[in-house]
C-alpha positions in Angstrom: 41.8 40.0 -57.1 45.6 40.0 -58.2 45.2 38.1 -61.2 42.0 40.6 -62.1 44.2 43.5 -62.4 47.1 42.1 -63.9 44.3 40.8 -66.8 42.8 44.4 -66.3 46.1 45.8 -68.7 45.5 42.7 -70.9 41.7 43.8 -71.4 43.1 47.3 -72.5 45.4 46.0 -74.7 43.4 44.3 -76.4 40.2 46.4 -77.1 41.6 46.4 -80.7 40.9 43.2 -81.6 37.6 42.2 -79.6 35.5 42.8 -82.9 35.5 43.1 -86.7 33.2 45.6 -87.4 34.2 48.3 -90.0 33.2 51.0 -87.5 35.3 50.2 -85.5 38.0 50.0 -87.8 37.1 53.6 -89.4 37.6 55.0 -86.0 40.7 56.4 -85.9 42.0 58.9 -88.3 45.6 59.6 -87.1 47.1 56.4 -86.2 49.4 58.6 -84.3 47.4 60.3 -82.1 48.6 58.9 -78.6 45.2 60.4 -76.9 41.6 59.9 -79.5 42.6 56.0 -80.3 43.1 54.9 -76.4 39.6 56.8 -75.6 37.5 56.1 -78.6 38.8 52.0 -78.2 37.9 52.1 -74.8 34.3 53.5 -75.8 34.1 50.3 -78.5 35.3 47.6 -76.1 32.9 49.1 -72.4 30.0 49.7 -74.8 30.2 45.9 -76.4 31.3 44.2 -72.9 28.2 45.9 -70.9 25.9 44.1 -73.4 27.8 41.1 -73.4 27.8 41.3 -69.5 24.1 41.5 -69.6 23.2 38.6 -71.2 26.6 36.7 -69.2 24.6 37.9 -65.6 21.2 36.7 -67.4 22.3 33.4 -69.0 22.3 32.2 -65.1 19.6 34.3 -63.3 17.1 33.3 -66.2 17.0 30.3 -63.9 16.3 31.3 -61.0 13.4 33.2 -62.1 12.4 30.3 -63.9 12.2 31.7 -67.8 14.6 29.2 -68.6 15.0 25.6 -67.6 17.6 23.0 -68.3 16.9 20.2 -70.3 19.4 18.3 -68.0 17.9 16.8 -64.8 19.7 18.2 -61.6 21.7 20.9 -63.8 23.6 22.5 -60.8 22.4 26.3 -61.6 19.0 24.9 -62.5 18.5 23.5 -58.8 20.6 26.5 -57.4 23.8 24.4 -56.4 26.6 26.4 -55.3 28.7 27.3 -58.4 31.5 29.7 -59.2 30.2 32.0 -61.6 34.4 32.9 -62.0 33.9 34.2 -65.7 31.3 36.7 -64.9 32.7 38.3 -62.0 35.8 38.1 -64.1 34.4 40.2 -67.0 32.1 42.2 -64.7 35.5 43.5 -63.3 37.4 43.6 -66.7 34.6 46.1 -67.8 34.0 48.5 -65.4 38.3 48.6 -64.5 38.2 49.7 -68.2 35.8 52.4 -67.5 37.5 54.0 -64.7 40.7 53.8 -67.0 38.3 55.6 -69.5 37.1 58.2 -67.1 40.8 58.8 -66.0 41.6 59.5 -69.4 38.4 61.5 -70.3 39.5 63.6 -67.1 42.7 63.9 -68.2 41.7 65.4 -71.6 39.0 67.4 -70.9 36.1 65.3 -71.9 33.3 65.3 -70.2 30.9 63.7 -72.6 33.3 60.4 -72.4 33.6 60.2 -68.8 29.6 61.0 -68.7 29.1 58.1 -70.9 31.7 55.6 -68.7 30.1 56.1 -65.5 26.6 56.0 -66.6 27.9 52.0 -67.6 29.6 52.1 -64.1 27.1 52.4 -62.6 25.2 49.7 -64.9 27.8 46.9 -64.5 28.6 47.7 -60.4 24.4 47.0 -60.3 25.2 43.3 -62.1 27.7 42.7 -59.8 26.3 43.8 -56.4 23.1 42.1 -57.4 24.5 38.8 -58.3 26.8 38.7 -56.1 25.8 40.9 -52.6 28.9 42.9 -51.0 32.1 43.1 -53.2 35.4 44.6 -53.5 35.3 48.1 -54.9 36.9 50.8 -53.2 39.6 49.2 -53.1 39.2 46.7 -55.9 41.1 48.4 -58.5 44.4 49.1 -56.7 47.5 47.5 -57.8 48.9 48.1 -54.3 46.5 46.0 -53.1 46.3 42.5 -53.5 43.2 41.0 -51.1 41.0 44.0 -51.7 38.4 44.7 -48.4 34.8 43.9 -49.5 32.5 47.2 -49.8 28.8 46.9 -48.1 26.4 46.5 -50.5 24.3 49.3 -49.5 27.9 51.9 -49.7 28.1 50.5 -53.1 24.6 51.1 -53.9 25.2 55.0 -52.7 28.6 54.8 -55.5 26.7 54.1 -58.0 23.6 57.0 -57.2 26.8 59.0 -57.3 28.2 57.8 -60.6 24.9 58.5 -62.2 24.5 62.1 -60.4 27.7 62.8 -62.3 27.1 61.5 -65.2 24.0 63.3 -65.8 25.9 66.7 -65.2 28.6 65.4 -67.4 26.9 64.4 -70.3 25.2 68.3 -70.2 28.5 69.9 -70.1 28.6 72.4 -73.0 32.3 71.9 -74.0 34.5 68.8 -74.0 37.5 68.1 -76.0 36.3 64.6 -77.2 32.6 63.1 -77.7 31.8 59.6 -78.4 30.2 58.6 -81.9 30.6 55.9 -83.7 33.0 54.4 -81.2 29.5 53.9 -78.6 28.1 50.5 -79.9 24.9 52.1 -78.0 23.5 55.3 -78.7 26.6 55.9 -81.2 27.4 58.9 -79.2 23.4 60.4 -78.4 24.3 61.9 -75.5 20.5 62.8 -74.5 20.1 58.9 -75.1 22.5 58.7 -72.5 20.9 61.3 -70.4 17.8 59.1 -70.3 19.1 56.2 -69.5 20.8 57.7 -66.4 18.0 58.1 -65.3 16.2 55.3 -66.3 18.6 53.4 -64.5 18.1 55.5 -61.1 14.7 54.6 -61.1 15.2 50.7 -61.0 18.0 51.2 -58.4 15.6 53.5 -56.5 12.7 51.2 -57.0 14.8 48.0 -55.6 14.4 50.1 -51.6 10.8 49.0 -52.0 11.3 46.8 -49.2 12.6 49.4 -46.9 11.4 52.5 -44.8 13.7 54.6 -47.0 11.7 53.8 -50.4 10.9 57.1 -51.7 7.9 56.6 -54.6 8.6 60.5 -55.4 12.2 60.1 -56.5 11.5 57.1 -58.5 8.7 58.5 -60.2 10.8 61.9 -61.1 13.7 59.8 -62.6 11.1 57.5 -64.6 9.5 61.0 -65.9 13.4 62.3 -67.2 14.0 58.5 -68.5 12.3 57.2 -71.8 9.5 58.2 -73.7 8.7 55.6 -76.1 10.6 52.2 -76.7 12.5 53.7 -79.4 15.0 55.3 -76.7 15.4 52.0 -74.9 19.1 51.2 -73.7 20.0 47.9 -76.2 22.7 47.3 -78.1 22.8 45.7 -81.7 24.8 43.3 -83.1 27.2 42.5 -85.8 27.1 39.6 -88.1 31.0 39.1 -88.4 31.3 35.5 -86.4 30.0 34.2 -83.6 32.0 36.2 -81.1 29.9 39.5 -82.3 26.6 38.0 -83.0 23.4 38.5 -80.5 24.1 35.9 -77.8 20.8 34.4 -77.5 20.5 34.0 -81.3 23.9 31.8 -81.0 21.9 30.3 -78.1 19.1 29.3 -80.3 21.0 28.6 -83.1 22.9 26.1 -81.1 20.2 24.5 -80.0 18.4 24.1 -83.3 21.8 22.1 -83.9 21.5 19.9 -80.8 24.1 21.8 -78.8 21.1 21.9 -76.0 20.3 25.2 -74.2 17.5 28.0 -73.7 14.9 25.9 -72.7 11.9 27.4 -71.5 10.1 27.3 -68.1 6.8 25.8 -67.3 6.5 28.9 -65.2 6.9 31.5 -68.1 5.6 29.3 -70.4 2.1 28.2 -68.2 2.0 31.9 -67.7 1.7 32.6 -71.6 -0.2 29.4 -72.8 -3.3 30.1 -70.7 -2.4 26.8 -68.0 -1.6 29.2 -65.2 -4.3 32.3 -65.7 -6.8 30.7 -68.5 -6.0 33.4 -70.8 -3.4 33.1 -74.1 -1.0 35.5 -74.3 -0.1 36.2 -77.5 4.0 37.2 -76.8 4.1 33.5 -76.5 4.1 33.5 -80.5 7.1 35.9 -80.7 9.4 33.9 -78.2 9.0 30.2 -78.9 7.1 27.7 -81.4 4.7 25.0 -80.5 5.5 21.4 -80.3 5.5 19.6 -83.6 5.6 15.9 -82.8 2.0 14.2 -83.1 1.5 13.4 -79.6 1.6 17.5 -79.0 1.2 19.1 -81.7 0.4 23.1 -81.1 1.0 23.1 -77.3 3.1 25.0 -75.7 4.8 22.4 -73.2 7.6 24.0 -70.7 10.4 22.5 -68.5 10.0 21.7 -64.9 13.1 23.2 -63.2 15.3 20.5 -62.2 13.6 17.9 -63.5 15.2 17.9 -67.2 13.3 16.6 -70.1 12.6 13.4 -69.4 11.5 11.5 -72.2 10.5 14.5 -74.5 13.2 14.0 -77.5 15.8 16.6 -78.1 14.0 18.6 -80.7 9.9 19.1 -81.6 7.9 18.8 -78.2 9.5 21.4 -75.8 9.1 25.4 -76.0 12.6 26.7 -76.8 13.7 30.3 -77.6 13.2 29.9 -81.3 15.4 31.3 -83.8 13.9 33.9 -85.6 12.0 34.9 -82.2 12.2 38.5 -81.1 14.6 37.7 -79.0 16.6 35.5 -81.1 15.5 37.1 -84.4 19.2 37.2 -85.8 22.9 37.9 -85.7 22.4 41.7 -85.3 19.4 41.3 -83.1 19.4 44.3 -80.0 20.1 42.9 -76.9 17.5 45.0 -74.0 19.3 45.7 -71.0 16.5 48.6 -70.2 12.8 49.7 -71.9 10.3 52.1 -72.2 8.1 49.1 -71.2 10.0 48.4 -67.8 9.8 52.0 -66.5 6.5 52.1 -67.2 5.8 49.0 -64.9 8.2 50.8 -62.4 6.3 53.9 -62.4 2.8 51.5 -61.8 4.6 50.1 -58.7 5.6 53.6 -57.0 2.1 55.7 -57.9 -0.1 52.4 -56.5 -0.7 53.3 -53.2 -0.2 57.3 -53.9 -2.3 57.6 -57.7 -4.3 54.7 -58.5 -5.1 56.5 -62.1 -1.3 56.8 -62.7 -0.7 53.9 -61.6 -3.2 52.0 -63.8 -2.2 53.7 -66.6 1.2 53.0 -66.9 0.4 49.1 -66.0 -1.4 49.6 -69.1 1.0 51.3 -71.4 3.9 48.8 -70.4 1.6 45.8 -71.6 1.0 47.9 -74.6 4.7 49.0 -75.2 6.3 45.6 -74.1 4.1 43.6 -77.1 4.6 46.6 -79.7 8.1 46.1 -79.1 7.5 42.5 -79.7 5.5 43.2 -82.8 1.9 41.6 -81.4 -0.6 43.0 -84.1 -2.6 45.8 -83.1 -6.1 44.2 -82.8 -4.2 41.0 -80.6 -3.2 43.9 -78.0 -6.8 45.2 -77.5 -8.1 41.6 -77.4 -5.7 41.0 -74.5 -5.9 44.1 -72.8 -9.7 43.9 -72.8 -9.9 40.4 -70.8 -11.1 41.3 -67.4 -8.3 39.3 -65.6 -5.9 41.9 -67.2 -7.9 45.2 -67.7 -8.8 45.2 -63.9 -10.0 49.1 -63.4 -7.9 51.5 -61.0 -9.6 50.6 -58.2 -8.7 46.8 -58.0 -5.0 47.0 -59.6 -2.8 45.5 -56.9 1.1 44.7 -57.2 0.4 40.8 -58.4 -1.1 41.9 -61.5 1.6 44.9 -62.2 4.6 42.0 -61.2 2.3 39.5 -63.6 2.8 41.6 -66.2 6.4 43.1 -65.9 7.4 39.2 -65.2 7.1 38.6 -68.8 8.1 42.2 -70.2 11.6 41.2 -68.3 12.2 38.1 -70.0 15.8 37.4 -70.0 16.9 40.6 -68.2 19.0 40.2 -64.8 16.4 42.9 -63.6 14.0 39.9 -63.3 15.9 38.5 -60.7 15.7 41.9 -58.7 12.3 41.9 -59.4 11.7 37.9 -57.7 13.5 38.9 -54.6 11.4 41.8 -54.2 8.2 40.5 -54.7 9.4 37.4 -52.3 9.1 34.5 -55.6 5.2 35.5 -54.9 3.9 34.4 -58.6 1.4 32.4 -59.6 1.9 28.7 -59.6 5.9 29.0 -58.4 7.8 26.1 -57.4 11.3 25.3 -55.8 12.9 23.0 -58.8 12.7 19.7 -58.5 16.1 17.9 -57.7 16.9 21.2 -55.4 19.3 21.9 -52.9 19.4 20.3 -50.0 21.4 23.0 -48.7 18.9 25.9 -49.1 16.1 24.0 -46.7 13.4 25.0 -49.6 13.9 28.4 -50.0 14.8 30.0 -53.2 18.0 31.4 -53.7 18.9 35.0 -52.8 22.6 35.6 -54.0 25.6 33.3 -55.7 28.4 32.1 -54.3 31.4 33.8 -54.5 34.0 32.5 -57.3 36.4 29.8 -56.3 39.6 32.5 -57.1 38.1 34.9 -54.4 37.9 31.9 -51.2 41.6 31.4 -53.0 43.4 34.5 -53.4 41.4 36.5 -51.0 39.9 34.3 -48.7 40.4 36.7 -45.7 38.2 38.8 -47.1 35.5 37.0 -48.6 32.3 37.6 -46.7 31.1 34.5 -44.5 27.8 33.7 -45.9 25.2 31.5 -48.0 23.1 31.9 -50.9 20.3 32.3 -48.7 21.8 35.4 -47.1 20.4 38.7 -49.0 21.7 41.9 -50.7 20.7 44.6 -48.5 17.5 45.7 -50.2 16.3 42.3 -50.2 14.6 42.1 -46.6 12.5 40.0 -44.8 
């Protein structure tokens, strides 16, 4: 952890150069103002890097849920070897070390709306990190007196962050404070009810992750989904800028790259047998608005996935394989939102916690998260009714059960890390799953549960570093 907060300064030092953006760039009237520029920079960099830090987290647990799969046979995250993810717990800690600097200083001047803001993204980033990597440092992770940091229980951490949100859900209400974000939040560009919401839109996922455990409480989660959003216009994304590559959507550089034969975002045979009609017999029609068909001869049409760990074989580079497309929803260009919560995933949430209490409720917002997920998408109207009317998906209160609510959310949480969170909850339980081929020995057939730790942590703290595997599970993740 030593080098992390010496690079901690670095990453505050540098928020002034991390993008090009003329917003940014407007921000700061008084270049001699010693207190606004520190603040509002801050607010551009933590806003930015919690995107960026979504898709860095998702760009290796869209493997394990199997939405993506390599093109390269016995790809080590593909099979679920053991590999240091360094760079994310890196920028992970970079991000949310800046937002405790940011709350200092929104404490320090008397701004309540800013440190509201900052630990509603604490919260959001500690969530990455705990559920990649299990039980990390954090209480005493940001010390510079303390070099080998102790690792914090998961489940402690867990509590932090229900904190973090309690705050910032007081603090964003606060009638005065000396400085509000605007512009400066790449987000909601300073909505502070926006960021209301997504409080707590984000303490009903963490709330809904104890659904393996006696302490699961359906009422709290269904109260925090009720205060979150109300329609997928409110959902907590983050657009992009077209000034370069370092500021464009990330997976719109991933599908441009691959369009150009720099290989990656390859698409399951899971997720894509789940939209092509293989796995249920029924077409979905998102499949349209995430990848193209195959255009050689042989397979012209289909939509043909990736086994996991098995590579492409013989299928050539380009033409025969689902890909995310550029020009997809997902991929649709530079300034293209990145999702890191929706209108469409709380409404699945809600489904899960009313099931056993309020069937009706329960079946309704299964319904409206199918409905809101492919608006969102852009599905045509008449396309939603057609699918919604199948009787494999419009099942009727009374036979809805969790495999058709995790069916559905499975594909509205394409390339979010809450899909991961999800797997491990539901136990890998979908239709037609598989262990990759090629997998690791090591893990005795199961699926993976949690990373390793980075390589820097077994070598500047290795006293510290939790004795475990990847098979070992964050504390909501029971047997």
């Amino acid at each position: 952890m030593k080098y992390l907060n010496k690079l901690l300064l670095v990453s505050v030092l540098s928020i002034f150069m991390v993008l090009g953006c003329s917003d940014y760039l407007d921000i700061n009237d008084d270049p001699n103002n010693p207190t606004s520029a520190p603040i509002e920079g801050l607010m551009t960099n933590t806003t930015f890097q919690t995107a960026q830090n979504t898709n860095r987290v998702a760009s290796t647990t869209s493997f394990f849920v199997q939405h993506f799969a390599s093109p390269n046979e016995d790809s080590s995250t593909d099979t679920h070897e053991s590999v240091s993810y360094g760079n994310t717990w890196a920028n992970l800690y970079f991000n949310i070390g800046d937002l405790l600097v940011l709350i200092d200083q929104a404490n320090d001047l008397g701004a309540p709306h800013y440190s509201g803001t900052a630990k509603v993204m604490v919260a959001y980033n500690l969530g990455l990190l705990v559920n990649m990597f299990g039980d990390v440092p954090f209480s005493e992770g940001f010390s510079d007196d303390i070099l080998q940091p102790s690792y914090d229980n998961s489940a402690d951490i867990y509590d932090q962050i229900e904190n973090y949100l309690d705050q910032a859900k007081a603090e964003l209400q606060a009638p005065e404070s000396a400085a509000s974000p605007g512009n400066d939040d790449f987000i909601y560009g300073g909505d502070l009810v926006a960021w209301t919401r997504t409080a707590y839109a984000l303490e009903a996922r963490y709330l809904n992750h104890y659904s393996k455990l006696g302490e699961y409480d359906r009422a709290a989660v269904l109260s925090a989904v009720e205060n979150s959003f109300s329609s997928s216009d409110e959902d907590f994304q983050m657009s992009y800028f077209d000034e370069g590559t370092s500021t464009e959507n990330p997976w719109y550089r991933t599908a441009l790259n691959n369009s150009n034969l720099l290989l990656g975002g390859w698409l399951s045979d899971q997720f894509v047998d789940q939209l092509n009609g293989e796995t249920y017999g029924l077409v979905d029609p998102r499949i349209e608005f995430i990848t193209e068909p195959a255009i050689t001869e042989e397979f012209e049409g289909e939509y043909i996935g990736t086994r996991n760990g098995a590579g492409r074989g013989a299928a050539p580079e380009q033409g025969e394989r689902a890909v995310l497309a550029v020009g997809s929803f997902y991929a649709s260009g530079p300034t293209a939102p990145l999702l890191m919560a929706t209108y469409a995933e709380m409404k699945f949430i809600e489904a899960e916690a009313a099931l056993t209490v309020n069937a009706t409720r329960a079946y309704q917002a299964y319904e409206n998260g199918i409905r809101a997920h492919m608006e969102k998408l852009g599905v045509e109207q008449q396309d939603i009714e057609d699918y919604w009317n199948e009787p494999s998906v419009s099942v009727g209160s009374a036979n809805l059960t969790i495999d058709e609510i995790m069916k559905e959310k499975y594909v509205a949480m394409f390339l979010n890390p809450e899909a991961w969170n999800d797997a491990r909850r539901y136990d890998y339980a979908y239709t037609g799953f598989q262990i990759p081929a090629n997998h690791n020995p090591d893990l005795n057939g199961q699926m993976i549960r949690l990373v390793a730790y980075p390589d820097s942590e077994d070598q500047r703290n290795q006293a510290n570093v939790p004795d475990r595997t990847m098979l070992d599970r964050v504390f909501w993740d029971q047997n």
